[in-house]
Each structure stands twice: as C-alpha cells, then as structure tokens.
C-alpha positions in Angstrom: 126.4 60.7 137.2 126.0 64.2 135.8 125.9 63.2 132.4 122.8 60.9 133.5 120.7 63.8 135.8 121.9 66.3 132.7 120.1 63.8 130.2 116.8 62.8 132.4 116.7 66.8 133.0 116.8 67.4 129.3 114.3 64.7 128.7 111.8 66.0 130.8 112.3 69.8 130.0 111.7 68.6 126.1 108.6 66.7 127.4 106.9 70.0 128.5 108.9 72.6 126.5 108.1 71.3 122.7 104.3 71.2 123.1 104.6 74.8 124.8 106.3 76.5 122.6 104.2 74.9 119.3 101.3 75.8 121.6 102.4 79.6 121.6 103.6 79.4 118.2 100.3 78.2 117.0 98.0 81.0 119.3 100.4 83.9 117.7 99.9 82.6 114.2 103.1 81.4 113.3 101.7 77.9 111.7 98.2 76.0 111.3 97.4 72.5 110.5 94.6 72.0 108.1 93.3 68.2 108.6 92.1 66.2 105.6 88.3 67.4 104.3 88.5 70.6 106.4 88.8 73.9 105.6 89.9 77.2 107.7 88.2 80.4 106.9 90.2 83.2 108.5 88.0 86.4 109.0 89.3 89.4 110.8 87.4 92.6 111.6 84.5 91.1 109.3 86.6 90.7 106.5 87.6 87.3 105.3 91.8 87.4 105.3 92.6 83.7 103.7 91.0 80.5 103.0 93.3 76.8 103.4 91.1 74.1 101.9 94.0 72.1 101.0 95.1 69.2 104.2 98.5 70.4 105.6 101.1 72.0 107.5 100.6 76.3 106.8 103.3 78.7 107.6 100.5 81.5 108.2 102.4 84.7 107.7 103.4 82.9 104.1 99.7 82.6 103.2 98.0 85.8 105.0 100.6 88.4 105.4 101.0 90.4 108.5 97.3 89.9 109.2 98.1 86.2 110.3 99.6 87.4 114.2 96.4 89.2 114.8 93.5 87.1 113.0 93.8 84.1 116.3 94.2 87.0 119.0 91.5 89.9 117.3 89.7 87.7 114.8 87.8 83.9 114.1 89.2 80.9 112.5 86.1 79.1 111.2 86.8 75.0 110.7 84.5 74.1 108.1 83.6 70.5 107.0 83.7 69.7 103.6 83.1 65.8 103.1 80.3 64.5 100.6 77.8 62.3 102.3 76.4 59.8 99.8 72.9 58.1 100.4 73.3 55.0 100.1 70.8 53.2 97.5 70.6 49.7 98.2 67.5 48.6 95.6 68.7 50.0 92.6 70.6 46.9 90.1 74.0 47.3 89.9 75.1 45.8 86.6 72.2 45.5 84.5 71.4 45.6 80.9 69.4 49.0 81.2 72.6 50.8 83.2 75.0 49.3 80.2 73.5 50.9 77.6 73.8 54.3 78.2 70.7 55.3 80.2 70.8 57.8 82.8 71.1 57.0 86.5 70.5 59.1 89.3 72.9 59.7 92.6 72.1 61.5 95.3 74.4 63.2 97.9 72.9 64.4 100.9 74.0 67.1 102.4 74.4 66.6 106.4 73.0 70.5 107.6 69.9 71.2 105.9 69.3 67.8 105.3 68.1 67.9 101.5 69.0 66.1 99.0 70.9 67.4 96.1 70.3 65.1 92.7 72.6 65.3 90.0 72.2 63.0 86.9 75.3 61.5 85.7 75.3 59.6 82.5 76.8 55.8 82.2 79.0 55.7 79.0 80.3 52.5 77.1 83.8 53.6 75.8 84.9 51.7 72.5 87.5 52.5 70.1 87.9 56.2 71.9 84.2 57.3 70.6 81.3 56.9 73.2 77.5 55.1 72.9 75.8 57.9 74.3 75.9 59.7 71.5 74.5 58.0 68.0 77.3 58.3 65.4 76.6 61.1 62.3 75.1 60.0 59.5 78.1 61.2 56.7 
C-alpha cells in the first residue's frame, strides 16, 4: 500500500512539478524554442543581443552569453514571422508552348503587412545535355 500512495504521489508531483520548473527555466533564460518560420530577435537595453531564425530547441546562454538571464527579465524577445505568402494566379496557362520556351514569367509574393506586392521575374529554362535554351549557343 505504500509503494502504491508513494507512486500516485510521484505521479501527481511530476504532473505539476515538470511544467514548473521548464516554466522558470524558460522566464530565467536557460532555453527557448524557436517554432518553424519564426524568428526571435533578442534586444536588451536597445541593443539587439542574438537573433535564432533557425526552428529548434536553444540553450540560451550557449547562443547569447551572460546577457541571456537578463534579456526575458530587463529586455524584449520579439517573435517575428517569416513565411512567404504567394498570390495565387489562377488565369495564367500552366504548361504552354510560350512558358516552354524560355520566356519570362512573373510571380508575385505578397507580403501580409504592408500589403504590396513584390514582383520578381524568374526565367523558365529547358535543360538539355547540361547547357540551357535561354541563352543562344556562340557562334565559334
């Protein structure tokens, strides 16, 4: 009968002690999680201390020095998005004769706060025995 209350006692206290101490652990600066297409900016006194844009699991001290125990409690962690939103261009042919031969098509990624549009032109390329049709071959 001990073994069992000993057991459902240690249950419970690792029910409500594990999220607790991460909690602390994460409000002192010991460790971060950057989520996929996100990155942390961590500024302190007006001074930007690190940058994470890569998704993971940070052991802060390791990536900002001493400054990571104070830069939660004295400084700002800024979350920033960095996903691509694509317009989506339903009219224009996919697969046609014009796009196979090398002409210039036109995407457009839209980007979500200022909401204007940023146009890059990408050219279409035919690959065929390692040389590409977009440019003519030399005349030798």
């Amino acid at each position: 009968m001990i073994f069992l209350n000993s057991a459902v006692f240690t249950f419970f206290a690792m029910l409500i002690g594990v999220p607790v101490f991460l909690g602390i652990c994460r409000i002192f600066g010991v460790y971060t999680i950057v989520q996929e297409r996100s990155c942390c900016v961590y500024v302190l006194f007006g001074k930007v201390v690190g940058v994470l844009d890569q998704p993971g699991l940070y052991f802060l001290p390791a990536k900002l020095g001493l400054a990571a125990f104070f830069v939660n409690i004295f400084g700002k962690c800024y979350v920033l998005d960095i996903r691509l939103d694509q317009e989506y261009r339903r009219s224009e042919p996919v697969n046609s004769e014009e796009r196979a031969h090398g002409h210039r098509h036109l995407v457009r990624d839209v980007d979500q706060r200022s909401h204007r549009v940023i146009c890059s032109r990408i050219p279409t390329r035919a690959v065929r025995c390692g040389q590409t049709s977009a440019a003519p071959p030399s005349a030798a």
